[in-house]
N, C-alpha and C positions, 0 to 999 in steps of 0.2 A: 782385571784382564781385558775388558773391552776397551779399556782406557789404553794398555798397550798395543790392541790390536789397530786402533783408530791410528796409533800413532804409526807405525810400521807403514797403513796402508798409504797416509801423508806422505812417508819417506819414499814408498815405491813411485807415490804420483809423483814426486816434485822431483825423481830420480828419468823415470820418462819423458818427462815433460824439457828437462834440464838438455839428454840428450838428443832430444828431438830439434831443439834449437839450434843447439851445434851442430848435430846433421844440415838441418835447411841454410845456416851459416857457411857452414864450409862448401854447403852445393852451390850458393848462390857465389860464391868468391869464385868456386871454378868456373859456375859457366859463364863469368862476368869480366875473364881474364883477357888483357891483352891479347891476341892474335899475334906470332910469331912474325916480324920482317922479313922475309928467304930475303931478299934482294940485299938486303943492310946489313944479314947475320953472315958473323965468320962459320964457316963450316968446320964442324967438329973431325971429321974424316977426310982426306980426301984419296981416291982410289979409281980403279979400271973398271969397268963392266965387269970385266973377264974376273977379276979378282972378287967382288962381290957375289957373283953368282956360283965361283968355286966353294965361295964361304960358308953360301946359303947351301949347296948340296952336298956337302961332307960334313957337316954337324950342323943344322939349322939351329937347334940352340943355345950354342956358343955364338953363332952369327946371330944370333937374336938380341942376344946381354950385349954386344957389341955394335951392334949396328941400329934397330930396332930405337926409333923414336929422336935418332939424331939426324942433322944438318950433314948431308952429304954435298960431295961436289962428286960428281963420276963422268969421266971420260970413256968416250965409246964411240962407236960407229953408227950413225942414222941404218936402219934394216927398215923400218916404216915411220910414215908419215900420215896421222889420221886429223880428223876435224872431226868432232862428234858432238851437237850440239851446242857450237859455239867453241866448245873445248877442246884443247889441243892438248894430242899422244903421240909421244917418239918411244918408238921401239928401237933400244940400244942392242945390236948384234954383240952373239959371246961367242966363245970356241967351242960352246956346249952345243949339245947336239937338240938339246931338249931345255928350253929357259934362256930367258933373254932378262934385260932392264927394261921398264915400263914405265915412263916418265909424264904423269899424268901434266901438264904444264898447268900457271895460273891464268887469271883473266888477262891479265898483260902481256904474258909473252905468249897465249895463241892468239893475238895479234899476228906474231913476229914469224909465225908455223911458215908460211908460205914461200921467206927469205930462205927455207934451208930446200936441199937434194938427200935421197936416198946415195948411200955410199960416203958423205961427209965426215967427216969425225969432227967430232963435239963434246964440249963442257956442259955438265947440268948442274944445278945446283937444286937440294930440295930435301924434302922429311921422308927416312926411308918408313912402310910400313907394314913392311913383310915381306913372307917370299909363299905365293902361291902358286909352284911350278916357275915364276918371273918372278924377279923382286920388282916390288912397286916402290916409287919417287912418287908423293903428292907434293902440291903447290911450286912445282919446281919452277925454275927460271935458268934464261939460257944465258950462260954467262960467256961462249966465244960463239963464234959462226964461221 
């Protein structure tokens, strides 16, 4: 029986041990992945401020499985222009009375912050990732002016 027991507890280690590898395997592949091109990537959706943030406040859910971690392009209207830390934020105007688009830009195009006006309408491109009262655009890039 001890000869069984020795053997069991082999299989347990060599069973933790097995998937401890492929854990630190599979973590080291994700955080060692490519970084998405916004600039070079076709965008999976493309759509209105206004239609985005109808999406996000009558079922955030469905607007989540649908929108949530893809390449958008969104057209809107500049409502703000900020500079915070180097980085640039366009706040896209909607018909909502409460919730707008928040397009965090990348390093390259808050560069480009200064070219635009309040009131303009504009293209963005970028990764939607979420809706917290506004939906949020990271890494976006301004694709007209």
């Amino acid at each position: 029986t001890t000869k069984i027991l020795c053997m069991n507890k082999n299989k347990i280690i060599f069973s933790i041990l097995s998937i401890g590898i492929l854990c630190f395997f599979i973590s080291y592949k994700m955080y060692n992945r490519p970084h998405t091109n916004i600039t070079e990537s076709t965008p999976d959706i493309t759509l209105t401020a206004d239609t985005i943030i109808a999406a996000f406040s009558s079922d955030e859910t469905k607007a989540n499985s649908r929108y949530l971690d893809k390449i958008l392009n969104i057209t809107g209207t500049v409502s703000e222009l900020k500079l915070e830390k180097n980085k640039g934020i366009i706040t896209l105007k909607t018909n909502q009375d409460f919730g707008s688009v928040l397009c965090h830009l990348s390093e390259s195009a808050s560069q480009n912050i200064h070219s635009l006006i309040v009131g303009q309408k504009i293209t963005l491109k970028g990764v939607c990732t979420g809706y917290l009262m506004d939906v949020i655009l990271v890494k976006a890039e301004i694709i007209n002016e």
